[in-house]
Residue frames as qw, qx, qy, qz and C-alpha x, y, z in Angstrom:
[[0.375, -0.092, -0.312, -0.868, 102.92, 86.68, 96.28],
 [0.113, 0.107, 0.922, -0.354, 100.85, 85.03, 98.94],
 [0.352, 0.501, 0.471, -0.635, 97.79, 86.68, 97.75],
 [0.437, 0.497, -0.422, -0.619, 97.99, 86.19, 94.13],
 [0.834, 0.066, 0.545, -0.056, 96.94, 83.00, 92.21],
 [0.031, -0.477, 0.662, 0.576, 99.36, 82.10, 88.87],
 [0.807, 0.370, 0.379, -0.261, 97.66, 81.33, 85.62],
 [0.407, -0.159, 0.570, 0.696, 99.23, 79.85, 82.71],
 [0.571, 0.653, 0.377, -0.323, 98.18, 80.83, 79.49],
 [0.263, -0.301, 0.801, 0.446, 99.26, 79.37, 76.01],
 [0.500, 0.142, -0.447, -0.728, 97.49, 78.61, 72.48],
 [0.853, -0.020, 0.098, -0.511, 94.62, 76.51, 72.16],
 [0.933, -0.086, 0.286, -0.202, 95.50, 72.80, 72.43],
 [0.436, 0.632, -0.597, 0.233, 99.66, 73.41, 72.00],
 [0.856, -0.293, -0.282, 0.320, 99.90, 72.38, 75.62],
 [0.592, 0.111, -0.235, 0.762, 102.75, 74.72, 75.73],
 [0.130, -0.911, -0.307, 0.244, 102.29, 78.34, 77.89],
 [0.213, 0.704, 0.058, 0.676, 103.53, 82.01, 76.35],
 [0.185, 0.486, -0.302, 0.799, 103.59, 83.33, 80.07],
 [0.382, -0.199, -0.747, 0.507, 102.48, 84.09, 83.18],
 [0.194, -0.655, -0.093, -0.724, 99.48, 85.63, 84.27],
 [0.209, -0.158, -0.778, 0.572, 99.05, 86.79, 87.81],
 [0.570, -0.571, -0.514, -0.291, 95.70, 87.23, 89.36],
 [0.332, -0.019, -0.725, 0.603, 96.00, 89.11, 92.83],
 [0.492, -0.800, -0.228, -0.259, 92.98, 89.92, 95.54],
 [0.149, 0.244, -0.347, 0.893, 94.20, 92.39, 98.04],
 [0.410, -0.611, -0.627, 0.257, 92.90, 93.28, 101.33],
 [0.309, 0.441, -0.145, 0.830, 92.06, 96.68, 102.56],
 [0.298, -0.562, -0.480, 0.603, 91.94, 98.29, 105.48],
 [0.007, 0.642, 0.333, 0.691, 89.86, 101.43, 105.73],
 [0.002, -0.444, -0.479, 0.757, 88.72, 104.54, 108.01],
 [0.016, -0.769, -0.447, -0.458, 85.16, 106.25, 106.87],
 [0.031, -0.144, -0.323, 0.935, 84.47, 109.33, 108.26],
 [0.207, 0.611, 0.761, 0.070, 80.74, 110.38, 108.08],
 [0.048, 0.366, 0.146, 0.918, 79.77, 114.03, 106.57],
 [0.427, -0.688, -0.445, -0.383, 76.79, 113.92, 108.60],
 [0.561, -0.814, -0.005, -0.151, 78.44, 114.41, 112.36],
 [0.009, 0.744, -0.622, 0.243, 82.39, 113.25, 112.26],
 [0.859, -0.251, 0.442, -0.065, 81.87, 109.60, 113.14],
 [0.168, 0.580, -0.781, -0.158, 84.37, 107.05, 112.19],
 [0.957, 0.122, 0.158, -0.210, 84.25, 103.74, 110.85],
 [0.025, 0.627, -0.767, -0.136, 87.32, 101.28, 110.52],
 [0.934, 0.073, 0.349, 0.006, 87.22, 97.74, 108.65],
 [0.165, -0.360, 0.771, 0.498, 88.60, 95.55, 105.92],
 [0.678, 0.449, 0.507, -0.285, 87.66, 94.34, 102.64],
 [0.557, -0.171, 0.562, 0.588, 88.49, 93.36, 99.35],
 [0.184, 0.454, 0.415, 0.766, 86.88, 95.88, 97.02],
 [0.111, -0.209, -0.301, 0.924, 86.80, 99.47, 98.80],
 [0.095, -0.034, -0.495, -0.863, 84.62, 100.47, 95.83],
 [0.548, -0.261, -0.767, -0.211, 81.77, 98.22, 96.67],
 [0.510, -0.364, -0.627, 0.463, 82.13, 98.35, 100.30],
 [0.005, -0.302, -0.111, 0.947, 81.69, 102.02, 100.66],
 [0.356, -0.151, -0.525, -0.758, 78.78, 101.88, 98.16],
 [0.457, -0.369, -0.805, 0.081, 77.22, 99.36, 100.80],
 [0.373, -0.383, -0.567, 0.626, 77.61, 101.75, 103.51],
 [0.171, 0.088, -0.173, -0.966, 76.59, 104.78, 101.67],
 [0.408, -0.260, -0.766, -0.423, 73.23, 102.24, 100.42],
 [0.302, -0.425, 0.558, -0.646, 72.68, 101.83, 104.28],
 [0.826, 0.130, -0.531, -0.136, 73.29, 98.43, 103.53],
 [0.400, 0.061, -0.666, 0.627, 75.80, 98.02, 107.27],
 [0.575, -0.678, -0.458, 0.005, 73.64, 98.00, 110.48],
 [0.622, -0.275, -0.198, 0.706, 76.63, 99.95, 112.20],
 [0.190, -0.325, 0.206, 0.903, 76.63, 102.68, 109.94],
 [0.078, 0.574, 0.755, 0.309, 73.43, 103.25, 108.45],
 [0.233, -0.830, -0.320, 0.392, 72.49, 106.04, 110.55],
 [0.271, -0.560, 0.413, 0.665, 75.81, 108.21, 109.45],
 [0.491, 0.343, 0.512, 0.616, 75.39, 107.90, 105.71],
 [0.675, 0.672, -0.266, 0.151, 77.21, 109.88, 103.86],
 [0.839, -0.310, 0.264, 0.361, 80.82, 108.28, 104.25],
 [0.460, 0.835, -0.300, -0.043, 83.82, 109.21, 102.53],
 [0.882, -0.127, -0.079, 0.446, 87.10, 106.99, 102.73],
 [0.333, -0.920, 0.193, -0.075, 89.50, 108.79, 104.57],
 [0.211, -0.627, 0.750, -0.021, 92.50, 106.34, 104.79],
 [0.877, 0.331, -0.285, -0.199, 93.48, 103.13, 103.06],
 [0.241, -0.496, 0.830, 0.088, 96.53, 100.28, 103.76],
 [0.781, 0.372, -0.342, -0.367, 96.76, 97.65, 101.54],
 [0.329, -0.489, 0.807, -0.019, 97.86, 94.03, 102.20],
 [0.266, 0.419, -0.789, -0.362, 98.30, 90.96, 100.74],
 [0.348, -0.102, -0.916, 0.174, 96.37, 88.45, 103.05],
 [0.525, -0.626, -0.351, -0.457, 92.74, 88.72, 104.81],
 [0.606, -0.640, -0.466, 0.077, 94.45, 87.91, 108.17],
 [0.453, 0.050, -0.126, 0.881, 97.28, 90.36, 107.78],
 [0.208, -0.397, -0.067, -0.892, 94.63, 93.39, 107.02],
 [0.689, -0.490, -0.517, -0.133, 92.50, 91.86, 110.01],
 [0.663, -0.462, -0.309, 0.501, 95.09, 92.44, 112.48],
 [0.327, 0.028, -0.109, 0.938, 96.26, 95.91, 111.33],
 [0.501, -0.569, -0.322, -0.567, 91.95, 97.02, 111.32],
 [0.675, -0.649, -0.328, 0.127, 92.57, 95.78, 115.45],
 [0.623, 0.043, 0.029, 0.780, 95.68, 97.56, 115.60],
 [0.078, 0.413, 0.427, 0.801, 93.73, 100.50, 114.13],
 [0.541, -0.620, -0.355, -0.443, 91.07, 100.69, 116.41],
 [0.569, -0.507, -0.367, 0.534, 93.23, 100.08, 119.65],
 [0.366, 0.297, 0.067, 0.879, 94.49, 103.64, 118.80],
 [0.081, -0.696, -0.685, 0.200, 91.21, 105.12, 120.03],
 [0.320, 0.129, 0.258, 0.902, 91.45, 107.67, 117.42],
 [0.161, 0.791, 0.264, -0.528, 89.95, 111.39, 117.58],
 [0.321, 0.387, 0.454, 0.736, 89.19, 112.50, 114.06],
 [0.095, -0.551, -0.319, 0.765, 88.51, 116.10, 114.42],
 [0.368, 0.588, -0.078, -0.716, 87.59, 117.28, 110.68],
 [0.707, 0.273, 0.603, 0.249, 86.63, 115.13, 107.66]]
């Protein structure tokens, strides 16, 4: 669980811990698609939710123009440089989306 951070957590001032919480941040890798003309847009980022609200806000210099977006494709990983390398990966592909 490289991407997770373990908390204990135990009664007030026993000292002792009841269990094990985990705490993970994920990385995702995305494709937008725009409604407005069929462009694509591929990053990462750790809350899709947000990040697509940015780009819809025309809050991203890249993709301002194109708003509306819609998320088209997700991958999830565990580590910021893992989803980093599969977004290049992604993009060598020099994908042709043909219909959002």
């Amino acid at each position: 669980m490289s991407g997770c951070q373990r908390l204990w957590r135990g009664p007030a001032g026993s000292g002792k811990t009841e269990g094990v919480l985990y705490i993970c941040i994920m990385f995702v890798v995305y494709i937008l698609c725009s409604l407005r003309d069929n462009r694509y847009y591929i990053g990462h980022t750790k809350n899709i939710n947000s990040r697509l609200a940015e780009h819809n806000r025309g809050k991203v210099r890249s993709t301002k123009a194109f708003v509306p977006w819609k998320v088209i494709y997700t991958e999830t990983f565990e580590t910021k440089p893992d989803a980093y390398h599969r977004e290049m990966e992604i993009k060598s592909y020099n994908l042709i989306i043909l219909d959002c």
